[in-house]
DSSP file (Angstrom, degrees, kcal/mol; ACC not computed):
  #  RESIDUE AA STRUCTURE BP1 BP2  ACC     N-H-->O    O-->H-N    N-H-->O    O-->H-N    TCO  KAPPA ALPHA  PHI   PSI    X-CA   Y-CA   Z-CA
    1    1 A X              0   0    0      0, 0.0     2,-0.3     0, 0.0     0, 0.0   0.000 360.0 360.0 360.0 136.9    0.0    0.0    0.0
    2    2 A X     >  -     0   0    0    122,-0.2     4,-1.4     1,-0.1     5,-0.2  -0.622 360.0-108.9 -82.1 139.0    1.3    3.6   -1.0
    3    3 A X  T  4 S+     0   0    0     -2,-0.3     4,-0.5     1,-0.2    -1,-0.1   0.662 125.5  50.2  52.0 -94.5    1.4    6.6    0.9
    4    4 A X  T >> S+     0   0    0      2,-0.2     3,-2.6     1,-0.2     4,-1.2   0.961 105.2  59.9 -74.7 -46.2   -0.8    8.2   -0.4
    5    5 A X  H >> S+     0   0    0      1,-0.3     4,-2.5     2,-0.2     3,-2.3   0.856 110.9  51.5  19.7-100.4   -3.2    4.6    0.0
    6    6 A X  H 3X S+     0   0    0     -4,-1.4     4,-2.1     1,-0.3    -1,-0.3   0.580 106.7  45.3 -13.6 -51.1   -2.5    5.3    3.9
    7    7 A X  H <4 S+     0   0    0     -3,-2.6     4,-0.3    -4,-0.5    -1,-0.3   0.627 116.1  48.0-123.2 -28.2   -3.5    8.8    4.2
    8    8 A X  H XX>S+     0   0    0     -3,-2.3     3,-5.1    -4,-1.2     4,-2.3   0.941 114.8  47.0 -75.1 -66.7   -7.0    8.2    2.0
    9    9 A X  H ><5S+     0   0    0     -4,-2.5     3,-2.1     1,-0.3    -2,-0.3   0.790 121.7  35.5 -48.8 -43.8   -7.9    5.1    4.1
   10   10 A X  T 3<5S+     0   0    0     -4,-2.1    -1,-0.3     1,-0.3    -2,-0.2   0.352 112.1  54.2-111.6  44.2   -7.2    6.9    7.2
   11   11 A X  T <45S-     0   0    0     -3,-5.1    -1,-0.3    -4,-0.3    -2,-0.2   0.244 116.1-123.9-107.8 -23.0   -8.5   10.4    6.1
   12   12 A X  T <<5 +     0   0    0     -4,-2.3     2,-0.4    -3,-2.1    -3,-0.2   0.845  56.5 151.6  88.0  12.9  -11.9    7.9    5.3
   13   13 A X      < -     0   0    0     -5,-0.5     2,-0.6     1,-0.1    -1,-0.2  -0.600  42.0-126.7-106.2 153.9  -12.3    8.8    2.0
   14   14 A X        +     0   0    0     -2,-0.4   120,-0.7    -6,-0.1     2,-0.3  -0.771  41.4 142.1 -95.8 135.5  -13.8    6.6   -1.1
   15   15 A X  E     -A  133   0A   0     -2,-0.6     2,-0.5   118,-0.1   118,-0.2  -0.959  37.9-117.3-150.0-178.6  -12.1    6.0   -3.9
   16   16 A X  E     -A  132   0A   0    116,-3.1   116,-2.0    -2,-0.3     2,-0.3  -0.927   8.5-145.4-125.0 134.7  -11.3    3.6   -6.6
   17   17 A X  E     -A  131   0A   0     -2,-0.5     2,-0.4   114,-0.2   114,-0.2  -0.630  18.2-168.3 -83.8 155.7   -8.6    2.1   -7.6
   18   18 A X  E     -A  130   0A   0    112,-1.6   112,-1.3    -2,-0.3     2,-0.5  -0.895   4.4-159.1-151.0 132.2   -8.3    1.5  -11.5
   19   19 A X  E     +A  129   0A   0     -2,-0.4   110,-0.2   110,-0.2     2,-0.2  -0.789  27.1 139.8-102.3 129.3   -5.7   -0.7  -13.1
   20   20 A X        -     0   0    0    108,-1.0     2,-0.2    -2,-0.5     3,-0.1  -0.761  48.1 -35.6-136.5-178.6   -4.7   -0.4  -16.9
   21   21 A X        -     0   0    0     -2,-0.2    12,-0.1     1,-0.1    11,-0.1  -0.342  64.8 -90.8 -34.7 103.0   -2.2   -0.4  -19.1
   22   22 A X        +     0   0    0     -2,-0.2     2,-0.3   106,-0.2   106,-0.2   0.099  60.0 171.0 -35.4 113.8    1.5    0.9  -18.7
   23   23 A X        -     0   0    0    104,-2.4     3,-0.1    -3,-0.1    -3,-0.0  -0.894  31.5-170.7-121.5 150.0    1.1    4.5  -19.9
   24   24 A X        +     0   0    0     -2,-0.3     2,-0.5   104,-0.1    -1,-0.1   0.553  66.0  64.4 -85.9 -44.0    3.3    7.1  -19.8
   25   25 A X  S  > S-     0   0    0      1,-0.1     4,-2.4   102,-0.0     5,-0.2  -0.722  74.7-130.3 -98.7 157.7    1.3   10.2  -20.9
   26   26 A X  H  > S+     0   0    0     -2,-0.5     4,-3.9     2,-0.2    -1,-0.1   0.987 110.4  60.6 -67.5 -73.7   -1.5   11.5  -19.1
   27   27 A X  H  > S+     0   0    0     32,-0.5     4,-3.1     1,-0.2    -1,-0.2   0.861 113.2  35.4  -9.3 -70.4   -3.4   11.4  -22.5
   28   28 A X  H  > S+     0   0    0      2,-0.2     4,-3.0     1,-0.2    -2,-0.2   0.984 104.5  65.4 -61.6 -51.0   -3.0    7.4  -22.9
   29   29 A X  H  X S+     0   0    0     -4,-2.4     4,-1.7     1,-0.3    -2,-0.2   0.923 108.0  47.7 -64.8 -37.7   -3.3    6.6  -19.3
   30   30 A X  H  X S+     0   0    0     -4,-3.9     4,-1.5    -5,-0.2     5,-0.5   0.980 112.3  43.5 -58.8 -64.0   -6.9    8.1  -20.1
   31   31 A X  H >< S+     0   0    0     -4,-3.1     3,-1.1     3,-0.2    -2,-0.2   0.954 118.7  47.0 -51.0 -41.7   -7.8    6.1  -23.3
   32   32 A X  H 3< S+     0   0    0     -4,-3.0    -1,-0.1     1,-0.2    -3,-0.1   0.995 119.3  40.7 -72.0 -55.9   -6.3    2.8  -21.6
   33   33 A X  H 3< S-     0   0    0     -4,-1.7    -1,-0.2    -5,-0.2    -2,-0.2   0.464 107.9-127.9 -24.1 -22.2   -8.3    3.6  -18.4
   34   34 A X    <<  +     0   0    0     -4,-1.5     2,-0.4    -3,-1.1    -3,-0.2   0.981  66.0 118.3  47.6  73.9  -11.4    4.6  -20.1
   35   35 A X        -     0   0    0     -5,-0.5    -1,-0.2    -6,-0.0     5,-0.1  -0.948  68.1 -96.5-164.2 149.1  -11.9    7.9  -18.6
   36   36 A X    >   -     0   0    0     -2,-0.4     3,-2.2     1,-0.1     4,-0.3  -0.369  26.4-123.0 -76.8 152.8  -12.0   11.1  -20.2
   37   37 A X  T 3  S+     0   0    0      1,-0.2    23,-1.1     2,-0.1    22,-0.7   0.684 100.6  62.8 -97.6  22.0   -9.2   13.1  -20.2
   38   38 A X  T 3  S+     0   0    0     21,-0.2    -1,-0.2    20,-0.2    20,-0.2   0.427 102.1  47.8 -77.4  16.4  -10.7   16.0  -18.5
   39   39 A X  S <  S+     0   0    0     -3,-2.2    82,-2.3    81,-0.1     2,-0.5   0.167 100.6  83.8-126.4  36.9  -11.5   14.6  -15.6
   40   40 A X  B     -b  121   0A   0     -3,-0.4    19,-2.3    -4,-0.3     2,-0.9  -0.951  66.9-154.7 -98.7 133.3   -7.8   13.0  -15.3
   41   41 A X  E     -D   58   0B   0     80,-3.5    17,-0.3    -2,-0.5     2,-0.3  -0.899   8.8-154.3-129.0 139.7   -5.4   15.2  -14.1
   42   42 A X  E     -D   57   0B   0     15,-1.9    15,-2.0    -2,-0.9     2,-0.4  -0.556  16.4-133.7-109.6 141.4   -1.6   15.3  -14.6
   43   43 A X  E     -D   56   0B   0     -2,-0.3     2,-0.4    52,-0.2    13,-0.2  -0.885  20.5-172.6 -98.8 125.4    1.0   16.9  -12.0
   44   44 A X  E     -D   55   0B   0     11,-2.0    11,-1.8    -2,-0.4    55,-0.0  -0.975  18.4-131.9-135.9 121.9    3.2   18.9  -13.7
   45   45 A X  E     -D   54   0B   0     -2,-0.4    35,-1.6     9,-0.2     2,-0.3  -0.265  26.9-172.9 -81.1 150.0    6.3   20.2  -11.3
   46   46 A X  E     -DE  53  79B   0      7,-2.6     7,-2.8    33,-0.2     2,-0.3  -0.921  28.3-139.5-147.8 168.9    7.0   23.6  -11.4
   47   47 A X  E     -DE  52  78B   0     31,-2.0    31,-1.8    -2,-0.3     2,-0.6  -0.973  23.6-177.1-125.1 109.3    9.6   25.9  -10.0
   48   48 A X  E >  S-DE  51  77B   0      3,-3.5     3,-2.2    -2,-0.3    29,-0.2  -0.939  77.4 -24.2-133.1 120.1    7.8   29.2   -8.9
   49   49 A X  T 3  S-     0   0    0     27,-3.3    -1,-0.2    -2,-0.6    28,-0.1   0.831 124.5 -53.6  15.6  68.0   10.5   31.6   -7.6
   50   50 A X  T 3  S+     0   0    0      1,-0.2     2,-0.4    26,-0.1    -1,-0.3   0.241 116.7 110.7  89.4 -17.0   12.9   28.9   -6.8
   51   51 A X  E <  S-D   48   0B   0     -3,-2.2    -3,-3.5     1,-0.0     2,-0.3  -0.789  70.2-126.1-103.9 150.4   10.5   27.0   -4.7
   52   52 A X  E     +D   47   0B   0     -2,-0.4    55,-0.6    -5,-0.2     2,-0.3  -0.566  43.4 156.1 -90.6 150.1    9.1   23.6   -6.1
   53   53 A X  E     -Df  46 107B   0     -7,-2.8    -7,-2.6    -2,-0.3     2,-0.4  -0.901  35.5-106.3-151.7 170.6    5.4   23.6   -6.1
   54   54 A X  E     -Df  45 108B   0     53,-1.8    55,-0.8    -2,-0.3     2,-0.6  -0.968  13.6-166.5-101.4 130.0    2.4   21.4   -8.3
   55   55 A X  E     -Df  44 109B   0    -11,-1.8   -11,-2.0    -2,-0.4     2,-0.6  -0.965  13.1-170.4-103.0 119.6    0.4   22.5  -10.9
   56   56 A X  E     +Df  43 110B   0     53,-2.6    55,-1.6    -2,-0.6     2,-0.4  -0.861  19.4 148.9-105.2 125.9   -2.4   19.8  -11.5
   57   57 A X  E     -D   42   0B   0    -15,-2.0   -15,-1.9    -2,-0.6     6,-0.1  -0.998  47.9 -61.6-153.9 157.7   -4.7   20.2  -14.6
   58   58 A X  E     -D   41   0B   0     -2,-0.4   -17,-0.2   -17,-0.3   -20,-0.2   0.270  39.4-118.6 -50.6 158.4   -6.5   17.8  -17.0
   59   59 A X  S    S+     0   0    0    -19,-2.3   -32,-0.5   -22,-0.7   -21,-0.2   0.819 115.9  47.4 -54.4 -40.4   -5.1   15.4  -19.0
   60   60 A X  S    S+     0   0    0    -23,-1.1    -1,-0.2   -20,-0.3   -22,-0.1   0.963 108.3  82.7 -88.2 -46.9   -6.2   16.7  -22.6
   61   61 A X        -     0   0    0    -24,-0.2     2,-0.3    91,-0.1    91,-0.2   0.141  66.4-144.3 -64.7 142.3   -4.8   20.7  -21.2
   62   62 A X  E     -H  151   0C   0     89,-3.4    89,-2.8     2,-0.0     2,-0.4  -0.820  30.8 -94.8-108.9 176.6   -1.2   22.3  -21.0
   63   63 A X  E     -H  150   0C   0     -2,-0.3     2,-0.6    87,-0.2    87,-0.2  -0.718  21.4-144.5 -84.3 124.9    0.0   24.4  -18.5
   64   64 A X     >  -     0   0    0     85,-3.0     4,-1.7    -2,-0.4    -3,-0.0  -0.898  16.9-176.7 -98.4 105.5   -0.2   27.9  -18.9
   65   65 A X  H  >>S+     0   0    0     -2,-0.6     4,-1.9     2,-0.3     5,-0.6   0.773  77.9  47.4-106.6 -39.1    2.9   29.0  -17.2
   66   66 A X  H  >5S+     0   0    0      1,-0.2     4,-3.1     2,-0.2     3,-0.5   0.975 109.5  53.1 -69.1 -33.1    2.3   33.0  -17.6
   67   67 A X  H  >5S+     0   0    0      1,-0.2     4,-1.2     2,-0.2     5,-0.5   0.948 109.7  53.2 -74.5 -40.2   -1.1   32.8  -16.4
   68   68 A X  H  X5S+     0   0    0     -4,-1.7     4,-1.1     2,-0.2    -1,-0.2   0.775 108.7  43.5 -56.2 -26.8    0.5   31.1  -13.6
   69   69 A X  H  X>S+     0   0    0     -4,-1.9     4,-2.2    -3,-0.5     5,-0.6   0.819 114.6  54.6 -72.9 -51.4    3.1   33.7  -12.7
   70   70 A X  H  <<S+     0   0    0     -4,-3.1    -2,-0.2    -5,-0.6    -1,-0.2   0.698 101.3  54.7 -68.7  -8.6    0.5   36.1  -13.1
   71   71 A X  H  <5S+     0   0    0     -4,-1.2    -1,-0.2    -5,-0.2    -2,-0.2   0.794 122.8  26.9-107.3 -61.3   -1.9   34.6  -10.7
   72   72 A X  H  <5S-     0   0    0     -4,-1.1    -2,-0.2    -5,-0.5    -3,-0.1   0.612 100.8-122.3-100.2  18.3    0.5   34.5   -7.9
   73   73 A X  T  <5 +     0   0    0     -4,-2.2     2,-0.3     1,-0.2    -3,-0.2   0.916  47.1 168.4  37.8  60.0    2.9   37.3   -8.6
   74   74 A X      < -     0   0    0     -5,-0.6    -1,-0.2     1,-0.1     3,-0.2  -0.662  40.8-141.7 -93.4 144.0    5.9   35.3   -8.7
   75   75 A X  S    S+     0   0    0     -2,-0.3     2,-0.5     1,-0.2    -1,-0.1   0.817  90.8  26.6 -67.6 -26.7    9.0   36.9  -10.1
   76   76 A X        +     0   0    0     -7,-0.1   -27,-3.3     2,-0.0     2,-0.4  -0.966  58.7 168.0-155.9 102.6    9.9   33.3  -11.8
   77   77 A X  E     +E   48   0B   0     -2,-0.5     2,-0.4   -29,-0.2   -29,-0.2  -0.932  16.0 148.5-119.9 120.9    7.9   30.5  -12.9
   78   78 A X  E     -E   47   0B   0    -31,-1.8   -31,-2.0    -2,-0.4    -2,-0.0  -0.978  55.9 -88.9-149.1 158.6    9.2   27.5  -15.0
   79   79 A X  E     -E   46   0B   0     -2,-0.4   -33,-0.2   -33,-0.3   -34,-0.1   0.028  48.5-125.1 -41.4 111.3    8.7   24.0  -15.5
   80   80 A X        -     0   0    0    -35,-1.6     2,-0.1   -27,-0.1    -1,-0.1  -0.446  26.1-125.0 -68.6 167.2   11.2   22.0  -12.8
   81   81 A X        -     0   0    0    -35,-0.1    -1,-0.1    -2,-0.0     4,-0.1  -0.247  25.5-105.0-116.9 174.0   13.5   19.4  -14.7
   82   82 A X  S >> S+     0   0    0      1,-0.2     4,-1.4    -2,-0.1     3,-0.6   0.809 121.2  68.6 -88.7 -19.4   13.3   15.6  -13.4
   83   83 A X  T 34 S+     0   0    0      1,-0.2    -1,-0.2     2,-0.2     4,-0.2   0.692  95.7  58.2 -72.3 -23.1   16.5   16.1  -11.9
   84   84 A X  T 34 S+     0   0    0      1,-0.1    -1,-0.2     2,-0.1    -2,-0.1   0.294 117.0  19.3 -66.4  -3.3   14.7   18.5   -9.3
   85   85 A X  T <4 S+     0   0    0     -3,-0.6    -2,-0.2    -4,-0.1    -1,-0.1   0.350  87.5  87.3-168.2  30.0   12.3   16.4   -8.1
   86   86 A X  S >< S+     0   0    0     -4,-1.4     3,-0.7     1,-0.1     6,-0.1   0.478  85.6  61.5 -81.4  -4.4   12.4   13.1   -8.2
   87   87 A X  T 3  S+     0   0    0     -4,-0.2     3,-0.4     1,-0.1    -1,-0.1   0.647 100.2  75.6 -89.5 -18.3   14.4   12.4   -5.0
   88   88 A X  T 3  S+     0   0    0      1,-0.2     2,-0.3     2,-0.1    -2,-0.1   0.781  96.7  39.2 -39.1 -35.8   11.0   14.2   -3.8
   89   89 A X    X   +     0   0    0     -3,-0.7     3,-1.1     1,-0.2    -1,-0.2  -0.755  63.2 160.1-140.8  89.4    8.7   11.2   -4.4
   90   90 A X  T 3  S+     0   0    0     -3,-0.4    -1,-0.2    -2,-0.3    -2,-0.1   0.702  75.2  57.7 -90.1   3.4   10.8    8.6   -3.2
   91   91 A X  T 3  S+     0   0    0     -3,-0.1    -1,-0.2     2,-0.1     2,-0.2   0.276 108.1  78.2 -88.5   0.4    7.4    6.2   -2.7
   92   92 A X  S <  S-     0   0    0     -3,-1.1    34,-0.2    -6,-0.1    -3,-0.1  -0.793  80.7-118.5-104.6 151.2    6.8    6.9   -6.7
   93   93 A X    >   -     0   0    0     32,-1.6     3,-0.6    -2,-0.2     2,-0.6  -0.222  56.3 -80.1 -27.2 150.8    7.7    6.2   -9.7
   94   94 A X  T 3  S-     0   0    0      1,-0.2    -1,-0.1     2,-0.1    -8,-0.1  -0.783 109.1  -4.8 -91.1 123.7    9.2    9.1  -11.9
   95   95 A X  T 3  S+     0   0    0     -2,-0.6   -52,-0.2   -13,-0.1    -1,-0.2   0.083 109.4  98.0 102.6 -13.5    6.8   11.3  -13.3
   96   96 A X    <   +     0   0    0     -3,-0.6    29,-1.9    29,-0.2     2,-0.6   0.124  53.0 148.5-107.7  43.3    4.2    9.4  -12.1
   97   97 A X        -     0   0    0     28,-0.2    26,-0.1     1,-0.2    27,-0.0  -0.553  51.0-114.5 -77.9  95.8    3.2   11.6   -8.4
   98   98 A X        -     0   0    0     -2,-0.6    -1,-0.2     1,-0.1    25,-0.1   0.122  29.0-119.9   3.6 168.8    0.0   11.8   -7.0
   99   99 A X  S    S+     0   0    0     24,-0.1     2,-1.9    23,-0.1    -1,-0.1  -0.374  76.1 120.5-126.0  34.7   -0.9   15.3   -7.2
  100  100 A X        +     0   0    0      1,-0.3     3,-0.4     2,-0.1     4,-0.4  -0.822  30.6 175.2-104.2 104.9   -1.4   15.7   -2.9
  101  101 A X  S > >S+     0   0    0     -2,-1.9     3,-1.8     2,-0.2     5,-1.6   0.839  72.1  76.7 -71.0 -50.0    1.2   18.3   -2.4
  102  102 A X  T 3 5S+     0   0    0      1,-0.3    -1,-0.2     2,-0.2     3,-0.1   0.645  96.8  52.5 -28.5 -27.2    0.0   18.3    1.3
  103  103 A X  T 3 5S+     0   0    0     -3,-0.4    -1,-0.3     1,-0.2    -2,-0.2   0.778 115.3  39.6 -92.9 -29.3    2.3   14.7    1.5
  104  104 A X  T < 5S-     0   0    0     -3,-1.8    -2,-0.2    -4,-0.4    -1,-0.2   0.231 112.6-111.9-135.4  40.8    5.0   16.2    0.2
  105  105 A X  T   5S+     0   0    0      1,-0.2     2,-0.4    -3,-0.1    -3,-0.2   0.747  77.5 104.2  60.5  26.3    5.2   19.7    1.8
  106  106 A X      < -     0   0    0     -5,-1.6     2,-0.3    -6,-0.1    -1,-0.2  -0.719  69.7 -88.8-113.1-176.5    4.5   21.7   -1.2
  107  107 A X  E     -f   53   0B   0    -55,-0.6   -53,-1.8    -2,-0.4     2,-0.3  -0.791  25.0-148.8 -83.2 152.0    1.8   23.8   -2.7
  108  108 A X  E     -f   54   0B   0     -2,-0.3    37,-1.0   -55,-0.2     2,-0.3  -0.811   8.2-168.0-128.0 149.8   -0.6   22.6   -4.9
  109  109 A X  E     -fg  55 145B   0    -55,-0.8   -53,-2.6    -2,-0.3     2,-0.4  -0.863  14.7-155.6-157.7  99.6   -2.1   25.0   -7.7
  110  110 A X  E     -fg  56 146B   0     35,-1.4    37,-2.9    -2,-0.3   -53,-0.2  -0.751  17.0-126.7 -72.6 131.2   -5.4   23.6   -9.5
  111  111 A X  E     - g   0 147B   0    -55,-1.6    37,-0.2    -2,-0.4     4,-0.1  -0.211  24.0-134.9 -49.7 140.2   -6.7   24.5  -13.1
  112  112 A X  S >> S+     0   0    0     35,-0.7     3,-1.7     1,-0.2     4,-0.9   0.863  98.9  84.9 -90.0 -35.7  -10.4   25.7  -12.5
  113  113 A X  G >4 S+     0   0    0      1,-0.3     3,-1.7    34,-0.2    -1,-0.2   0.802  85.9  50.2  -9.1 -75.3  -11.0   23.7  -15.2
  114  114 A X  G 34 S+     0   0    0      1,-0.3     3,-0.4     2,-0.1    -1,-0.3   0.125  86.5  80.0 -74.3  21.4  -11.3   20.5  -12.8
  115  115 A X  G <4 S+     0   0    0     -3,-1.7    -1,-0.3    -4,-0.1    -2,-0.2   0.544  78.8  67.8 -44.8 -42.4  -13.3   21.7  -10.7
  116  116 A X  S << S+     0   0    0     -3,-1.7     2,-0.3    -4,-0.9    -2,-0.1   0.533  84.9  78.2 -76.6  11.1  -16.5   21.1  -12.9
  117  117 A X  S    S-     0   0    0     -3,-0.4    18,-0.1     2,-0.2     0, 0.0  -0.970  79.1-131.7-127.5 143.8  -16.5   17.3  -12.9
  118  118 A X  S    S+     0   0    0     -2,-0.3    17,-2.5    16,-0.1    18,-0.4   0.740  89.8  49.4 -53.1 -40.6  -17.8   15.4  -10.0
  119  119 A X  E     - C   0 134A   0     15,-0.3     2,-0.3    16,-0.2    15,-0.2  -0.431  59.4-162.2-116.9 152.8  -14.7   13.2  -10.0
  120  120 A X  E     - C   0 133A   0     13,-1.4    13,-0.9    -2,-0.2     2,-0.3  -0.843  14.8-176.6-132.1 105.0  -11.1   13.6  -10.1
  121  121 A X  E     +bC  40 132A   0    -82,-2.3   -80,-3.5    -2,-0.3     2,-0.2  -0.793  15.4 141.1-130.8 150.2   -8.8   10.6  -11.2
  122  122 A X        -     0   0    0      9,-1.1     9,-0.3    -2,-0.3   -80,-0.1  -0.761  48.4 -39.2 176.1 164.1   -4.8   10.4  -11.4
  123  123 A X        -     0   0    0     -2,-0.2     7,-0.2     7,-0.1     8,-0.2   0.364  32.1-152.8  -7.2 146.5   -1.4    8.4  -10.8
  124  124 A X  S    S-     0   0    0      5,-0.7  -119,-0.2     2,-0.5  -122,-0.2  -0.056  70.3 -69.7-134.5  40.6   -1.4    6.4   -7.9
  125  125 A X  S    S+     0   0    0    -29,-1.9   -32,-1.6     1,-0.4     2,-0.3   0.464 119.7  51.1 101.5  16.7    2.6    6.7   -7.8
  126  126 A X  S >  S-     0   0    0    -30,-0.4     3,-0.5     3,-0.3    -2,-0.5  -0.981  92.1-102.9-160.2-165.7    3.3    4.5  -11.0
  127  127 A X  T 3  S+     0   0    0     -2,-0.3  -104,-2.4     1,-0.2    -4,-0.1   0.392 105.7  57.9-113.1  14.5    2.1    4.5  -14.4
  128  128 A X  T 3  S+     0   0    0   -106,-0.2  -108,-1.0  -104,-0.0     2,-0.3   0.045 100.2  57.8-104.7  27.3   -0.6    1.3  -14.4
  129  129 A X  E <   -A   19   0A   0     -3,-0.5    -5,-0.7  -110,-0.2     2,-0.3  -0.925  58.3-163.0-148.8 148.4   -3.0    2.6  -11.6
  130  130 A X  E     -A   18   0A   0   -112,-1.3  -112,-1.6    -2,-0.3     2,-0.4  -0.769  16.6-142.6-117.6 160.0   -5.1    5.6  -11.1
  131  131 A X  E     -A   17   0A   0     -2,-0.3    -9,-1.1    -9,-0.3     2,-0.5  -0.996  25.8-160.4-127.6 111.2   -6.4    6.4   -7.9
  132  132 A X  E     +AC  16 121A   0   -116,-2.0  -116,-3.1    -2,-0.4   -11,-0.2  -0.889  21.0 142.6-127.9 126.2  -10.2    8.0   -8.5
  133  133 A X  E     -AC  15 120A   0    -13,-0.9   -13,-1.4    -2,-0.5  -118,-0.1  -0.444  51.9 -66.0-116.4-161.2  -12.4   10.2   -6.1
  134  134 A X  E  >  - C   0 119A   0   -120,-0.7     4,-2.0   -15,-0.2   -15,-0.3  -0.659  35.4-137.9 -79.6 153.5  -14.9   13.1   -5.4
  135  135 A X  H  > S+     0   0    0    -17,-2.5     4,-1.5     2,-0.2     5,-0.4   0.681 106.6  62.5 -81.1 -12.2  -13.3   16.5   -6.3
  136  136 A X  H >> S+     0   0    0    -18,-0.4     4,-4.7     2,-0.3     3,-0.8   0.991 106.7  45.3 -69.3 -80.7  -15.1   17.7   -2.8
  137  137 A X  H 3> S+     0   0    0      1,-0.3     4,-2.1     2,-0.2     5,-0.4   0.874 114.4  43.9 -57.0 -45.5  -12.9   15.2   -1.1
  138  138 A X  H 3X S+     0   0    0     -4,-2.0     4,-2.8     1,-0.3     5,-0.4   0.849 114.4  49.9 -51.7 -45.3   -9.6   16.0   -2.8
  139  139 A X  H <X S+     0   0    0     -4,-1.5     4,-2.4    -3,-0.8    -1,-0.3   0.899 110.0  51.9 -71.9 -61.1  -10.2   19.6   -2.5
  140  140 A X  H  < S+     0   0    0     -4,-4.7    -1,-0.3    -5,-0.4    -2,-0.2   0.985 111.4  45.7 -59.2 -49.5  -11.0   19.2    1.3
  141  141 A X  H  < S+     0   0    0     -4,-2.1    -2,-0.3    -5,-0.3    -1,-0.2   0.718 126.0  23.8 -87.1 -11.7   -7.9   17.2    2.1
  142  142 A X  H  < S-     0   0    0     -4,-2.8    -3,-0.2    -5,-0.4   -34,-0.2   0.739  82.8-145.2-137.7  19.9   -5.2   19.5    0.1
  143  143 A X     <  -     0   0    0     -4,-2.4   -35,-0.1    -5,-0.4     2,-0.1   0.826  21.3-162.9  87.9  35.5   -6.5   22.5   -0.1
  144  144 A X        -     0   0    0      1,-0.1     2,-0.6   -37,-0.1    -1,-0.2  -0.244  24.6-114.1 -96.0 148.3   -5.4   23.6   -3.3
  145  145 A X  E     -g  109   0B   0    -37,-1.0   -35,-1.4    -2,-0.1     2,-0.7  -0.390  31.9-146.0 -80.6 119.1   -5.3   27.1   -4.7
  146  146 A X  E     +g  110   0B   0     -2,-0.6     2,-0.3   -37,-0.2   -35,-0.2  -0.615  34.1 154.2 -84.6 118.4   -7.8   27.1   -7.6
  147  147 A X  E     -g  111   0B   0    -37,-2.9     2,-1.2    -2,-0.7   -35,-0.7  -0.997  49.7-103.2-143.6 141.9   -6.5   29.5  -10.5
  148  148 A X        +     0   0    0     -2,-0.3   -37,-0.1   -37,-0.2    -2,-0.0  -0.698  64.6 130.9 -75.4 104.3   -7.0   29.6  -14.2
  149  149 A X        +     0   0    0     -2,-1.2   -85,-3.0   -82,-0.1     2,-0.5  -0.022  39.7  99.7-156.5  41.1   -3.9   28.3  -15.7
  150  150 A X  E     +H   63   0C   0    -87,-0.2     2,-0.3    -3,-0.1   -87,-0.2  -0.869  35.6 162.5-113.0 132.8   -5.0   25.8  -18.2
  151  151 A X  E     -H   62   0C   0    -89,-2.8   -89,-3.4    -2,-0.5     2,-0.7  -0.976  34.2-127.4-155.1 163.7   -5.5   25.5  -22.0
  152  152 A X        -     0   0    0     -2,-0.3     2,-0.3   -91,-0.2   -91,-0.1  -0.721  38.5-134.1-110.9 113.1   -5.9   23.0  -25.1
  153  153 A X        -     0   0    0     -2,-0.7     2,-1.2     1,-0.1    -1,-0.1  -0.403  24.3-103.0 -71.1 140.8   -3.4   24.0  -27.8
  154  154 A X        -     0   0    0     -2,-0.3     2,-0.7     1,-0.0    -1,-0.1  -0.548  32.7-139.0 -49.5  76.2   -4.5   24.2  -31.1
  155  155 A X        -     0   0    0     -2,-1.2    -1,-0.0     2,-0.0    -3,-0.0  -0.554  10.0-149.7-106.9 144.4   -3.6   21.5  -33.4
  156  156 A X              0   0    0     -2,-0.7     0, 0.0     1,-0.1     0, 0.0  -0.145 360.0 360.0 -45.8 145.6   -2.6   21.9  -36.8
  157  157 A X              0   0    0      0, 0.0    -1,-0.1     0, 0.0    -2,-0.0   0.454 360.0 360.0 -98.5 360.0   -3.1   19.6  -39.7
């Protein structure tokens, strides 16, 4: 049992676990799961004046890194490297981190985006399991600062 496991069961909370395919992207890990990807949400580490922090937003979304600066009036926001936090989540996989910033003494920074869907699903500290619950309960247990700083690029043909 992970962690994060630990801290649902004795926080009380329902969830599900759901086991699929070895995926790497957020994107797949939906289609193999069967789950949309907006209501999957991918942790993407970020560096926000030197301090390491999470941005979580939907699967299908990128990170909008100015709208993020701008939202907390950081001097510096950019995308953390792997070498900058992976000794972070040493009860994970790499790349593949819960998004409970509350476990691992950061901040957590949500896309308003997920907020509209009942449900919330994502890694459950490797890349063949999802962990899925109410966004009420995630919300309640890490508190995360809700900002618009998500968007679907454009693609070309």
């Amino acid at each position: 049992m992970t962690h994060l496991e630990e801290y649902l069961n004795k926080e009380q909370v329902n969830y599900r676990r759901i086991i699929h395919s070895r995926a790497y992207t957020a994107q797949k890990t939906a289609a193999y799961a069967h789950i949309s990807g907006k209501e999957i949400a991918k942790t993407v580490m970020v560096k926000i004046n030197g301090r390491l922090c999470m941005a979580v937003i939907p699967a299908s979304a990128s990170l909008d890194t100015n709208a993020l600066k701008k939202a907390t009036g950081a001097k510096d926001v950019r995308l953390a490297n792997e070498l900058e936090f992976k000794n972070q989540f040493t009860d994970c996989e790499v790349g593949a981190m819960p998004p409970f910033g509350n476990l691992y003494n950061m901040d957590v920074f949500v896309a308003k985006e997920l907020t509209k869907d009942p449900f919330i699903a994502f890694n459950a500290c490797n890349h063949s399991e999802l962990i899925q619950l109410s966004f009420k309960d995630y919300k309640r247990l890490v508190k995360p600062i809700v900002l618009d700083i998500s968007y679907h690029p454009v693609l070309h043909n």
